[in-house]
Structure formats: structure tokens, C-alpha cells
C-alpha positions as CSV (number, residue, x, y, z in Angstrom):
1,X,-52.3,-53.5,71.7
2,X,-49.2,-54.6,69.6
3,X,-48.0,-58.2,69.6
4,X,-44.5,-57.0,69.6
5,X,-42.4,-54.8,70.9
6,X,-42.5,-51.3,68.7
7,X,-38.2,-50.9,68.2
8,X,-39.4,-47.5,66.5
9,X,-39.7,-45.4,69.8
10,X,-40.9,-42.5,67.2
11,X,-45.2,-42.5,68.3
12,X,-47.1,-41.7,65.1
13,X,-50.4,-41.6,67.3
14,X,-48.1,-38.6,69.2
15,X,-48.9,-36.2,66.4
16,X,-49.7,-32.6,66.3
17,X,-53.1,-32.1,64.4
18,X,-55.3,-29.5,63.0
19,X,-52.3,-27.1,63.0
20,X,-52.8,-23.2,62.0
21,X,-50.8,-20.3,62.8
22,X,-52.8,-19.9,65.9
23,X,-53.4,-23.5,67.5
24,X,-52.9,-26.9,67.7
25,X,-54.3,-30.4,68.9
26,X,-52.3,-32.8,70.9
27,X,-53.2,-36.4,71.6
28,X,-52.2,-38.6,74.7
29,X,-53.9,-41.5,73.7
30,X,-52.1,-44.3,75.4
31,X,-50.0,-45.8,78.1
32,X,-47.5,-42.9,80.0
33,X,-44.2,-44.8,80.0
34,X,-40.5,-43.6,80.6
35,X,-38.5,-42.6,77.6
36,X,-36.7,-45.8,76.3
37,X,-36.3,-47.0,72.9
38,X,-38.8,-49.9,72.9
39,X,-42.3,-49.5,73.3
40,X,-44.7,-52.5,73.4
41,X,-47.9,-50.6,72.1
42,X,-47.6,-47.7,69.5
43,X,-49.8,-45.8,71.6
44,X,-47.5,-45.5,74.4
45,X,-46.5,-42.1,75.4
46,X,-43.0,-40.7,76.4
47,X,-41.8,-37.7,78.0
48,X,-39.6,-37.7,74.8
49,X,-42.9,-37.3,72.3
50,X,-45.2,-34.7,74.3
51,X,-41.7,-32.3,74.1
52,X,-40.9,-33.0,70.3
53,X,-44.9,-32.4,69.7
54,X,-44.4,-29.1,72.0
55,X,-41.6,-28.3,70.0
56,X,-43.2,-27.9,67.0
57,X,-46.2,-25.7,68.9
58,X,-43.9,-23.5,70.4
59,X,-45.1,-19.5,70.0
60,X,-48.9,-21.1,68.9
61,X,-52.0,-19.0,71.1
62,X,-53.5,-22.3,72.2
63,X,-53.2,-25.6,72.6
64,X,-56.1,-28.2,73.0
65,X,-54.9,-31.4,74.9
66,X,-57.0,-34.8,74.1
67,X,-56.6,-37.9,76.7
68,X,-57.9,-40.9,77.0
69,X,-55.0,-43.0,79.1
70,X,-55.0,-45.5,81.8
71,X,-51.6,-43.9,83.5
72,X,-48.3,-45.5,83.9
73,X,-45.1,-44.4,85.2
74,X,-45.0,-42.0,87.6
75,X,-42.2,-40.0,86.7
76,X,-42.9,-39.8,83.2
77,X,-46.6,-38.7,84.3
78,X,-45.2,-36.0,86.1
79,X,-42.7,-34.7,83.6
80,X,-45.5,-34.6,80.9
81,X,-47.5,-32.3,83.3
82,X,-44.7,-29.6,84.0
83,X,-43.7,-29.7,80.4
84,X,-47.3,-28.9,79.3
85,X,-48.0,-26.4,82.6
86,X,-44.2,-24.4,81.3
87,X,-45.9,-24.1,77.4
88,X,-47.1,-20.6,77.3
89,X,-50.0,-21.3,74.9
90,X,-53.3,-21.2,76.0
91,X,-54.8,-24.6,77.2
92,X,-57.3,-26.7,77.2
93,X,-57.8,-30.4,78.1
94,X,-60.6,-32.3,77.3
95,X,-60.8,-36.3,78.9
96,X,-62.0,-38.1,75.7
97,X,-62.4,-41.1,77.4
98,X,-60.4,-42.2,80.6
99,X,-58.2,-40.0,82.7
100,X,-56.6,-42.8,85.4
101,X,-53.9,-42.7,87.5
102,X,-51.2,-40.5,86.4
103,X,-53.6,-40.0,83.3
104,X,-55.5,-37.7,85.9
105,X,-52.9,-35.4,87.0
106,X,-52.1,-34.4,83.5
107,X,-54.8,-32.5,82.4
108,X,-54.7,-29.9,84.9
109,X,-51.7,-28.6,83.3
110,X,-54.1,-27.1,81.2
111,X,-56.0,-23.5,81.6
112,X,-59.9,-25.5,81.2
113,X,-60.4,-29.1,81.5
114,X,-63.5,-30.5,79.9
115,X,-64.7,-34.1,80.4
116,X,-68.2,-35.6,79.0
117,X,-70.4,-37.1,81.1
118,X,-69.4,-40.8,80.2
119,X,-66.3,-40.5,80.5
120,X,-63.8,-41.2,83.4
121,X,-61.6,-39.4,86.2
122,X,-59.8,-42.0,88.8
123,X,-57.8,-41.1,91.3
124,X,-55.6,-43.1,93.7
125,X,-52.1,-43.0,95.6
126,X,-49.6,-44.0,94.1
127,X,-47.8,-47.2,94.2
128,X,-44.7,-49.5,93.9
129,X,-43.1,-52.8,93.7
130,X,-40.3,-53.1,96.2
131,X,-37.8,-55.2,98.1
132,X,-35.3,-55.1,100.7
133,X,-34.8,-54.7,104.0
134,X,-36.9,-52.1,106.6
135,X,-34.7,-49.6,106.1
136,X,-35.2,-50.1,102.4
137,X,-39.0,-50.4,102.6
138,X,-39.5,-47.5,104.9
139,X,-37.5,-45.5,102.4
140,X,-39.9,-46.5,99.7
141,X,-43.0,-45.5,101.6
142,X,-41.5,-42.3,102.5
143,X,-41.0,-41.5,98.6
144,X,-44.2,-42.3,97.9
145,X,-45.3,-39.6,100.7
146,X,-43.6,-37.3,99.0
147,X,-44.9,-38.0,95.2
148,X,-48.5,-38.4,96.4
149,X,-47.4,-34.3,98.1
150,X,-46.4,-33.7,94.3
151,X,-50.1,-34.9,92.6
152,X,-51.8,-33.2,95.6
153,X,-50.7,-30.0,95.0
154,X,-51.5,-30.5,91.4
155,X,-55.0,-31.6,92.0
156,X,-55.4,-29.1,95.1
157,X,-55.2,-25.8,92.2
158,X,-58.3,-27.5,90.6
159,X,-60.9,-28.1,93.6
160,X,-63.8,-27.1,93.7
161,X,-65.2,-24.4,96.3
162,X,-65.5,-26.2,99.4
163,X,-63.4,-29.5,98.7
164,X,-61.1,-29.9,101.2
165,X,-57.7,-31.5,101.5
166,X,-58.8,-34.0,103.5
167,X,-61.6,-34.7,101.4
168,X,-59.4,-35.3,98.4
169,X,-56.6,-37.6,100.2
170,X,-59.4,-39.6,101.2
171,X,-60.3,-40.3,97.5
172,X,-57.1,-40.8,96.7
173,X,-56.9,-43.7,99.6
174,X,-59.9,-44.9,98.4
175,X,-58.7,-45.3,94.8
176,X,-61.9,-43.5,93.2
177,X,-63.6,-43.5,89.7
178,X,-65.3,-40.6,89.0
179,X,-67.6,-40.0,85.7
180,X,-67.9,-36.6,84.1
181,X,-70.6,-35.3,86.5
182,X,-69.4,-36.8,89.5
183,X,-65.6,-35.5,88.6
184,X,-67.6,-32.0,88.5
185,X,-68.9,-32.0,92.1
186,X,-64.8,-31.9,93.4
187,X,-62.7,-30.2,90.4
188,X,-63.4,-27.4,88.5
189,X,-63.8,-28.9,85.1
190,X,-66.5,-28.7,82.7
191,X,-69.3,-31.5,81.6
192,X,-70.0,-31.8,78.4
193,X,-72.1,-33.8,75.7
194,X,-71.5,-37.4,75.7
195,X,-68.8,-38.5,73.0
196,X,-68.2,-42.4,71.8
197,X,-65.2,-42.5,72.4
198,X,-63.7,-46.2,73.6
199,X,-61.5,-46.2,77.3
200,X,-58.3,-46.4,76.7
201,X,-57.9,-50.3,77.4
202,X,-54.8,-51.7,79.5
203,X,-53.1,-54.3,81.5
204,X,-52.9,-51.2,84.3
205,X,-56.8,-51.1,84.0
206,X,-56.8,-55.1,85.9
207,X,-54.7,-53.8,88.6
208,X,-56.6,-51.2,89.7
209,X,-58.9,-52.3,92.5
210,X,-62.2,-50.7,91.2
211,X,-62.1,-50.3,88.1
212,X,-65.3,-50.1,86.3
213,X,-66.5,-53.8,85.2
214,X,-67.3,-52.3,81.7
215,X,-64.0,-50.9,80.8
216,X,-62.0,-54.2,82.5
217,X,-64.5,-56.0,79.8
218,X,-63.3,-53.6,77.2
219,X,-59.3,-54.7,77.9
220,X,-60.1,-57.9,77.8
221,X,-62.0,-57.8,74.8
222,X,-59.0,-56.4,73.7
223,X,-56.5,-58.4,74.5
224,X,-58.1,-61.7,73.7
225,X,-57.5,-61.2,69.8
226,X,-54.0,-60.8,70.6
227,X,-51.4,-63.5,69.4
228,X,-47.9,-63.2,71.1
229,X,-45.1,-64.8,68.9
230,X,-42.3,-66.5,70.1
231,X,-39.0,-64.2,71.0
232,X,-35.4,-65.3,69.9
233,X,-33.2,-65.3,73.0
234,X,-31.6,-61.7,72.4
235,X,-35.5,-60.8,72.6
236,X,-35.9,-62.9,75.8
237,X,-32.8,-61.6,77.5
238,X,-34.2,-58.0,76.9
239,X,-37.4,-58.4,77.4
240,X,-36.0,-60.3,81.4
241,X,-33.6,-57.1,81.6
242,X,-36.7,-54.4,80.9
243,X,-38.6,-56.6,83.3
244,X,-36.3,-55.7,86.2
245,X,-35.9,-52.4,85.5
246,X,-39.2,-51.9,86.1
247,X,-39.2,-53.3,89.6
248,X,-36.9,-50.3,90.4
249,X,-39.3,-47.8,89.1
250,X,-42.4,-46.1,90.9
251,X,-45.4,-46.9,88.7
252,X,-48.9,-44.8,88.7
């Protein structure tokens, strides 16, 4: 994770690779966040990168999708998914490492999903930060009724045989981690061989309530060789303002 905030908002991990005139590889390899022009890690991912690096696909065959993200914001989660599920190419997703949260939704934009066996599916409702009064609060709960409608659909496309609804908001309640073989018992993805591949670490990953005590180890692992310099007061001021803007945004 960067010590700063990246000013930059252009991603250089967002990158088409491997491109011929028939394909293309596209990584997700971070954080989802809504499009601003500040990013605190390179690695975070904007609505505003997956469409430039679909823009330069456009008219390709297929289209393989690598993720390995903890989630993030909602919104951005979801426009990510219908911008990759409108792209005509032919896809396929394959869960490098950790698919969490809104990381989870995503790759069933694609045509096949593949995930190895040590690597990880979670799935949860979604959740807020909120305040007001109970006509505010009720509003809020009502919203996320309707978002968690949004993911079920997404997920309900993708069951396996015999799943049922019910079956799958329960999992949801229950906030649940699934590895590659388990995630195979409920979704119709594919196992394969084990990869090394690191899970995405993340301040999300300490929020969630089960989260796997090896990849909360791995974060902070991570985060312990950071230093964090001091901001000027301009930084301060917009660091306090992002801050609050994020209270008034549904995060996954």
C-alpha cells in the first residue's frame, strides 16, 4: 500500500496485457473505489480505468478478466460489472487470489469463471455507515434491500443446479468465505490448479467479520512496513473532506 495519496488517478496496474488482434488480459488487482482524482494505493480500481482499458479492447473476440480484490464501494463495484457484462467479447474470469465483497459480484460478468483451489470467494450483504433520524435510517436499510436485490440477481444467473435463493441470502447474512472447491459446490465456476498468487491485502479485509486469519496476517504484514508522513494542512483539510464524503457513500 502507498504511503501517500497517488494525485495521478491514471492506474498503471489497470493495464491491458498480452494484446493480439484477437484478445486481451485485464487486471483488477486492487481496491474498487469511485472515480475521483486521488487514489491512496496505485492499485486501486475505478469505474473510470476498467472503461478506458475496455476502450482500447473494443471489437477483440475475448477478453480474460484477472482479480484478486478485497471489494470496496459499492457503486463503483456494480458499474464495473455492467460495463464488463455490455462488452461483446468473449469472457473469462479467473479469481487469482481473493474475490470479496463487491470483488465477488464482478466476475460473473464474464461467460466462465475459474478460481483455484486456494484461492477465495466471500460473500456478504452489503453495508453502510449512516446517520440521522428514523426516517433517515429506515431509508438507508431500505436501499440496501434494494442493492443486495441488484448482487442477488447477479449471483442467482451463476448457481449451481439445486442452490436455492434462500440458500444463497443465507450466505450472504452469514458473511461467507468460500475457497475454490467450496465456491464450486454453489456457483458454476471452474476449480483449477493451485496458483501462488498473494490475497489481495486491505484495511476492508479487518472489517470483515470472518475473514480468514491467514490473509488478515498477510494485511498486516503489509501494512506494518508502512511509514505515513506528515500532511501539510491543504493535505489535511482534503484528506477531512474525502473522509466525509465517504460517510455518504454505500461501501461493499
Amino acid at each position: 500500500m502507498s504511503a501517500t495519496p497517488i494525485k495521478n488517478k491514471n492506474n498503471n496496474l489497470m493495464t491491458v496485457k498480452n494484446l493480439t488482434s484477437t484478445s486481451a488480459d485485464l487486471y483488477i488487482y486492487g481496491e474498487i473505489i469511485d472515480n475521483t482524482d486521488w487514489k491512496w494505493d496505485e492499485a486501486d480500481v475505478m469505474p473510470e480505468d476498467v472503461l478506458n482499458a475496455l476502450n482500447q479492447v473494443e471489437g477483440l473476440d475475448e477478453l480474460n478478466i484477472y482479480i484478486n480484490s478485497p471489494g470496496g464501494s459499492v457503486f463503483a463495484g456494480l458499474a464495473i460489472y455492467n460495463m464488463l457484462k455490455r462488452n461483446k467479447a468473449y469472457k473469462r474470469a479467473y479469481i487469482d487470489g481473493l474475490g470479496a465483497s463487491m470483488a465477488s459480484v464482478i466476475p460473473f460478468a464474464a461467460n466462465e469463471v475459474y478460481i483455484p483451489n486456494n484461492a477465495f470467494l466471500m460473500i456478504h450483504n452489503p453495508w453502510t455507515l449512516a446517520m440521522g433520524n428514523a426516517t433517515d435510517l429506515r431509508k438507508v436499510a431500505d436501499d440496501l434491500d434494494d442493492i443486495s436485490s441488484g448482487m442477488i440477481n447477479a449471483y442467482k444467473e451463476n448457481l449451481r443446479e439445486g442452490v436455492t435463493e434462500e440458500q444463497l441470502k443465507q450466505m450472504m447474512e452469514d458473511e461467507t468465505w468460500l475457497n475454490g472447491e467450496e465456491a464450486a459446490k454453489y456457483f458454476n465456476v471452474e476449480v483449477i490448479e493451485t496458483k501462488n498468487i498473494a490475497a489481495c491485502a486491505s484495511d476492508l479485509l479487518n472489517r470483515y467479520d470472518k475473514t480468514p486469519q491467514k490473509l488478515v496476517a498477510q494485511s498486516k504484514e503489509d501494512q506494518s512496513a508502512l511509514v505515513i508522513p506528515e500532511m501539510s494542512e491543504d493535505e489535511k483539510q482534503k484528506f477531512k473532506m474525502e473522509w466525509q464524503n465517504e460517510l455518504d457513500l454505500l461501501e461493499l
